[in-house]
C-alpha positions in Angstrom: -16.4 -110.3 -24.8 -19.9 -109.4 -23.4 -22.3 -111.9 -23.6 -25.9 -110.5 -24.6 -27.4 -108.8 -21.7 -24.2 -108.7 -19.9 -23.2 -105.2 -17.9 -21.7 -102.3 -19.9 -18.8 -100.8 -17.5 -18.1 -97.5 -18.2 -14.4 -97.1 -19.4 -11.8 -94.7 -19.2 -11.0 -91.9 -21.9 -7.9 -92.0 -24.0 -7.4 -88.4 -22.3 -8.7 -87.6 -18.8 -9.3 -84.4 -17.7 -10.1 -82.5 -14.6 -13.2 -80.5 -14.3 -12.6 -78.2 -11.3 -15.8 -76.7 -9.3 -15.4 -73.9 -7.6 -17.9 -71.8 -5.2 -19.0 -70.8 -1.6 -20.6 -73.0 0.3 -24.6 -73.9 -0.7 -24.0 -72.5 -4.6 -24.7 -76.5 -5.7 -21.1 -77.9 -6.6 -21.8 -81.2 -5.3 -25.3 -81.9 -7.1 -23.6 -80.5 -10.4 -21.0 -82.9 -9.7 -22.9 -86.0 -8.5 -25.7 -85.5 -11.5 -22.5 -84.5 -14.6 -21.2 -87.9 -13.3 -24.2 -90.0 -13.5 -24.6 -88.6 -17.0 -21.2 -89.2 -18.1 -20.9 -93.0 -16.4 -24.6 -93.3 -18.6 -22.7 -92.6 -22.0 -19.6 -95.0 -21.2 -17.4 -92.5 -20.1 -15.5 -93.1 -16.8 -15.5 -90.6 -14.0 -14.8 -90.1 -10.9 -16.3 -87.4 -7.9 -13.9 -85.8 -5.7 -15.7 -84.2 -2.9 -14.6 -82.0 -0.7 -16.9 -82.9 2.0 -15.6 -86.5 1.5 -12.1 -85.5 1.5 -12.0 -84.0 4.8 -13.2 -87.2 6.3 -10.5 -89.3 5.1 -7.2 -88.2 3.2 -7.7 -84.6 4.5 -9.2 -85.7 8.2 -6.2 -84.3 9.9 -6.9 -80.6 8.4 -8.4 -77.7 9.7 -9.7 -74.5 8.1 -6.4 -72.2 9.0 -5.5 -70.8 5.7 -2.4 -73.1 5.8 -4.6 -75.9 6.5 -7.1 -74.7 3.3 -3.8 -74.3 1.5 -3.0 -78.1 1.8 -6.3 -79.5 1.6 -6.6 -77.8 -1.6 -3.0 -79.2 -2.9 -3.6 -82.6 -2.2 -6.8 -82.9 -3.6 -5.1 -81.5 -6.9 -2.5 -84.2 -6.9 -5.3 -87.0 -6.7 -7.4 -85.2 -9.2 -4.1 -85.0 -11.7 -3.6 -88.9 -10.9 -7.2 -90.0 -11.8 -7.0 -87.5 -15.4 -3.5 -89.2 -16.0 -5.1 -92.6 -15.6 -7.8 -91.6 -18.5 -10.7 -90.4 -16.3 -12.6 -87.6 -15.9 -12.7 -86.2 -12.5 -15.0 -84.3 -11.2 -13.5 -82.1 -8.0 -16.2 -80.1 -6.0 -14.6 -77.8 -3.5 -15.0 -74.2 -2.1 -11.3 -74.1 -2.8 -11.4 -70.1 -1.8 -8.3 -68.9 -2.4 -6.9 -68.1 -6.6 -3.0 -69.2 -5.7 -4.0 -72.6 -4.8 -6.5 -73.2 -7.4 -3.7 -72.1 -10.3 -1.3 -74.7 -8.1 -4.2 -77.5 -8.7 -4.5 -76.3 -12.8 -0.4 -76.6 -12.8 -0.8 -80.3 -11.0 -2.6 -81.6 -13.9 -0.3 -82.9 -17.3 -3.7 -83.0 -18.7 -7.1 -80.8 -19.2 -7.6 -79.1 -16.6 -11.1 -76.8 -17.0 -12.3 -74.1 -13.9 -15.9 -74.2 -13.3 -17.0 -71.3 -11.2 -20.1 -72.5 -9.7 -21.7 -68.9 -9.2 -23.9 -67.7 -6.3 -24.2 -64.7 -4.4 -23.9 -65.1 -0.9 -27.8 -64.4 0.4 -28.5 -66.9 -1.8 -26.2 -69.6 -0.7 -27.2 -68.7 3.1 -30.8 -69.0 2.5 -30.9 -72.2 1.2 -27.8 -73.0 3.9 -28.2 -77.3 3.2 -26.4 -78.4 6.4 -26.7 -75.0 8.7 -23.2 -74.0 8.5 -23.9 -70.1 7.1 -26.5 -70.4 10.6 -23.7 -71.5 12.9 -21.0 -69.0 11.2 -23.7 -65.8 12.0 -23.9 -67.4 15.4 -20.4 -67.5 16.1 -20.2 -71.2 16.4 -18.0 -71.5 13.1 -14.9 -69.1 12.4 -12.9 -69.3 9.6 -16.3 -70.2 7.2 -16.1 -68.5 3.7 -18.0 -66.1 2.5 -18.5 -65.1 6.2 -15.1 -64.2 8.0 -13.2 -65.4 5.7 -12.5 -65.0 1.7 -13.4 -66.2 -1.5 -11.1 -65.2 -4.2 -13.3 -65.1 -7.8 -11.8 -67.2 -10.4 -10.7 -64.1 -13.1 -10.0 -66.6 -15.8 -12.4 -69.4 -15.2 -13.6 -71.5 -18.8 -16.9 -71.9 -17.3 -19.2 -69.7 -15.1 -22.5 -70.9 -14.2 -25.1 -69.1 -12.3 -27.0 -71.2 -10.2 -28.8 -68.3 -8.1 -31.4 -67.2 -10.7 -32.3 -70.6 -12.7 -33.7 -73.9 -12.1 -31.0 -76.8 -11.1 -31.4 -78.4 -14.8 -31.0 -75.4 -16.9 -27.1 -75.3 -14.9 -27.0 -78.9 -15.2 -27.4 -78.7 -19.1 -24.9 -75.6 -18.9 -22.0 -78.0 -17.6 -22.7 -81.3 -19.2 -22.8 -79.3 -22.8 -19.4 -77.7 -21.8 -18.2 -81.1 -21.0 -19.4 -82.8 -24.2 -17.9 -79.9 -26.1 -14.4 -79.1 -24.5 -13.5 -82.3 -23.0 -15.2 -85.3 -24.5 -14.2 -83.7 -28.5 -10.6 -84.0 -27.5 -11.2 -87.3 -26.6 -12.8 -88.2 -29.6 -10.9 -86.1 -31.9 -7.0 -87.8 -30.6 -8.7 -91.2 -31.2 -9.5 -90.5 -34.1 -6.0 -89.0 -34.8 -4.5 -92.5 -33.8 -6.8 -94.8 -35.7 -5.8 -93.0 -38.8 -3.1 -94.4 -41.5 0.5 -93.1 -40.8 2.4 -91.9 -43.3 5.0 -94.5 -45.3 8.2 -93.9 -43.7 
């Protein structure tokens, strides 16, 4: 029991889910990701940020951007995604994740929700506001491989959520995602508690 005053931890969900972002480079998957999870760690819920970024400094430190290497990148970071929804949390993966095979490999990966987000932005867009110079050093010939540039991004055909980041402000596609959330993913929640806290049937 929490004494008065005492630190709310957020806890997990009867039924975690995966909520997949997908985009080029610069079209603002992290910051939807980073700000979703404050929101949701604000209202109890647990959650948990996988960033690509992140990734490639630690579990996925010994990859490279080969397609094979993007291939295997992408399906481990599925696998750990599929483990934190199995364990009741909402994870939040942010990753160009280019290519349409391996993001259907991540969907299959997860036993539980599993909802694309296709973080939308044209590529002018993403280049001028270019965050950390990589679009810069791909024009220049100093990257190879870098998507968007010399190398692909596959459009999600089927994704449950697109959002447009190019032509609004950062909260009107903040709002976008966290009301998909609270709709699609949070309502199942509620609604299979509420299944399970009602009375059975005699038998």
């Amino acid at each position: 029991m929490h004494s008065a005053g005492s630190e709310q931890h957020p806890q997990p969900t009867r039924r975690g889910a995966v909520i997949w972002l997908t985009g080029l480079s610069g079209a603002g998957k992290s910051t939807l990701a980073a700000t979703l999870a404050q929101c949701l760690n604000a209202q109890g819920h647990a959650s948990y940020v996988l960033d690509g970024d992140a990734l490639r400094t630690g579990l996925n430190a010994d990859l490279g951007f080969s397609p094979a290497d993007r291939h295997e990148n992408i399906r481990r970071a599925g696998e750990v995604a599929a483990l934190f929804a199995d364990a009741g949390l909402i994870c939040i993966a942010a990753l160009i994740s280019p290519y349409r095979a391996d993001r259907a490999a991540a969907r299959k990966a997860c036993k539980t929700g599993f909802h694309e987000v296709h973080v939308s932005a044209d590529l002018a867009t993403c280049e001028a506001r270019d965050p950390k110079g990589l679009y810069r050093r791909a024009r220049a010939g100093e990257l190879r491989g870098f998507t968007g540039i010399d190398a692909p991004y596959e459009t999600p055909l089927h994704a449950e959520l697109v959002i447009d980041t190019a032509g609004v402000v950062a909260e009107v596609s903040q709002q976008q995602l966290l009301r998909y959330v609270q709709e699609h993913v949070l309502h199942q929640a509620l609604g299979q508690v509420l299944e399970q806290q009602s009375p059975q049937p005699a038998r």
